[in-house]
KEMI-852148 format. One line per field, with one value per residue (C-alpha): residue in three letters; residue number from 1; z, x, y. Coordinates in pm, whole numbers. Example, Ala and Ser with C-alpha at 12.3 -4.5 7.8 and 13.67 -1.06 7.14 Angstrom:
zakol	(Ala,Ser)
tipa	(1,2)
z	(780,714)
x	(1230,1367)
y	(-450,-106)
***
This chain:
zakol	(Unk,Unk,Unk,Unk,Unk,Unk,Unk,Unk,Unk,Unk,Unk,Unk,Unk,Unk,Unk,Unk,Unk,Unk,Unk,Unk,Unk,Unk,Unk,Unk,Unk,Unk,Unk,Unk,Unk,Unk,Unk,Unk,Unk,Unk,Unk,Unk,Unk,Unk,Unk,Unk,Unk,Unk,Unk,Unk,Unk,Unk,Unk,Unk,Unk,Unk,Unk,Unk,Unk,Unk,Unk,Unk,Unk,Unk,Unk,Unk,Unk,Unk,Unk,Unk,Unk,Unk,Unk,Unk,Unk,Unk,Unk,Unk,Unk,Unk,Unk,Unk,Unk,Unk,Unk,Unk,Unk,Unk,Unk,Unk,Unk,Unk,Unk,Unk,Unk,Unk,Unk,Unk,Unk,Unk,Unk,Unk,Unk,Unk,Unk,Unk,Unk,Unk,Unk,Unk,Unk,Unk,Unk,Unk,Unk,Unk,Unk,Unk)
tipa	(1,2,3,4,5,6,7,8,9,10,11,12,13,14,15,16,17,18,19,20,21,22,23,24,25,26,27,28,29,30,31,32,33,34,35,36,37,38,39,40,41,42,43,44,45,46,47,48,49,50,51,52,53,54,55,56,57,58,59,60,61,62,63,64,65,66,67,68,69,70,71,72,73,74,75,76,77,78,79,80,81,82,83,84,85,86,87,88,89,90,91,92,93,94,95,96,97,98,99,100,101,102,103,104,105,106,107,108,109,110,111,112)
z	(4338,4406,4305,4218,3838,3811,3692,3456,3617,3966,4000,4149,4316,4422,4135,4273,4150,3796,3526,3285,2935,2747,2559,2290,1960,1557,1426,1108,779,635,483,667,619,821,987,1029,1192,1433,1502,1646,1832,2026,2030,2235,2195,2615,2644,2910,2934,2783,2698,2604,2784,2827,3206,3326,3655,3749,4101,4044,3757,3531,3239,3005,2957,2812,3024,2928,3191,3241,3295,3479,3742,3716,3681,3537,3250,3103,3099,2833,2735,2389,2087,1863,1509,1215,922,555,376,31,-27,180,540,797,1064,1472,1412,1621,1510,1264,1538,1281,1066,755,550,347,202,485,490,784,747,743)
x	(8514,8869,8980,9324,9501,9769,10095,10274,10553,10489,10129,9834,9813,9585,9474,9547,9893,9835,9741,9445,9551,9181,9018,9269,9181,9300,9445,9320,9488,9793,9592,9253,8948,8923,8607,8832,9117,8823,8696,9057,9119,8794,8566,8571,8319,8258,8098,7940,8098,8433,8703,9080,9234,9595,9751,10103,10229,10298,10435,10572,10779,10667,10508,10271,10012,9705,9379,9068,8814,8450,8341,8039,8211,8539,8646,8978,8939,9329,9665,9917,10190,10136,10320,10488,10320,10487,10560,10670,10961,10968,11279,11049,11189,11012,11051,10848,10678,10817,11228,11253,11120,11235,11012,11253,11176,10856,10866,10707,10349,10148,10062,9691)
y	(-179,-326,-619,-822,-797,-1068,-911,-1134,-1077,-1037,-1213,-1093,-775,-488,-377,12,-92,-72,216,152,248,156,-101,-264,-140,-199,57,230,94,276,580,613,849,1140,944,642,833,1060,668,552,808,941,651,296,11,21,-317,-454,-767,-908,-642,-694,-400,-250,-192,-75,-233,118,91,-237,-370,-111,-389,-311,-652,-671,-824,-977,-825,-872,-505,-605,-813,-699,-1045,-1103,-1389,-1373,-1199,-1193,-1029,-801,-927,-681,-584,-724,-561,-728,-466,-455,-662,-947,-937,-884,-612,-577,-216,32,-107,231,497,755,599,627,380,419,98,-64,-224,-332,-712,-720)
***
């Protein structure tokens, strides 16, 4: 079934525009179980119903946004933009995750 996604950037379009990316999900705490880890990675909830989901505008802008959806209907309830993770540093700042990519410092902890 076809229907329209609104880019936040360039508003609605066919939704054969866009790349699904899968349901939004939490990621595990800072040292997770082997069960928590398998969890993240392999298994979605798959509702029928309301699901926060990630999309790329890939043959337009190129924007990652994040959609509420009604799986059954295909309905689009909201768009938004994602906000970057924050984490707090040990001296007290605090820092969007992803700022480090080489990931060198290991005093950082994800804001629960």
């Amino acid at each position: 079934m076809s229907f329209l996604l609104a880019c936040p950037y360039c508003g609605p379009r066919p939704v054969d525009e866009f790349a699904y990316f899968g349901e939004v999900t939490r990621r595990p705490k800072q040292s997770p179980t082997l069960r928590e880890l398998t969890d993240y990675v392999y298994f979605r909830d798959n509702v029928a119903g309301r699901q926060r989901e990630w999309w790329q505008h890939r043959t337009g802008c190129g924007e990652w946004f994040l959609a509420e959806r009604d799986t059954r209907t295909n309905e689009v309830l909201a768009i938004q933009l994602p906000q970057p993770e924050r984490v707090t540093r040990k001296d007290g700042g605090v820092t969007p995750v992803g700022s480090d990519p080489g990931g060198s410092d290991p005093g950082v902890v994800v804001d629960a």
